[in-house]
N, C-alpha and C positions, 0 to 999 in steps of 0.2 A: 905200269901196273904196281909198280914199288913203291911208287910217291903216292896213289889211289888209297893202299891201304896205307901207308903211316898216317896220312889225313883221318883217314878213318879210325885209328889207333888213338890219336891227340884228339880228338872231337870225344868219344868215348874217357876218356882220362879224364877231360876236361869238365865235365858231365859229373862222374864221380865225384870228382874233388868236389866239385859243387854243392852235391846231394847231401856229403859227409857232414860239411860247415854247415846247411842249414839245418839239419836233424839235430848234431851237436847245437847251435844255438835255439834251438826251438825246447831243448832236453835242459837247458837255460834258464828262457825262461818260464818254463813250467816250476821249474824247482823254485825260484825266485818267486812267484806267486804262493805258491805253498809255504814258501816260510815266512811268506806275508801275511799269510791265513791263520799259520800257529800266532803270531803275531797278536794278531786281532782275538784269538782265544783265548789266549792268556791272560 
């Protein structure tokens, strides 16, 4: 029952950590377009 949930535990972790890097890289390259944008306006 003890090893069910540490699986369960690292599968959920796993998951996270994932979620975290592509939000941060999506937060990226948005920003990186937008200062492609002022870019071009200037």
């Amino acid at each position: 029952m003890t090893r069910k949930w540490a699986i369960v535990a690292m599968a959920a972790t796993a998951l996270l950590v994932t979620g975290c890097n592509t939000v941060k890289g999506l937060g990226r390259d948005i920003e990186s377009v937008g200062e492609a944008g002022e870019k071009v306006v200037k």
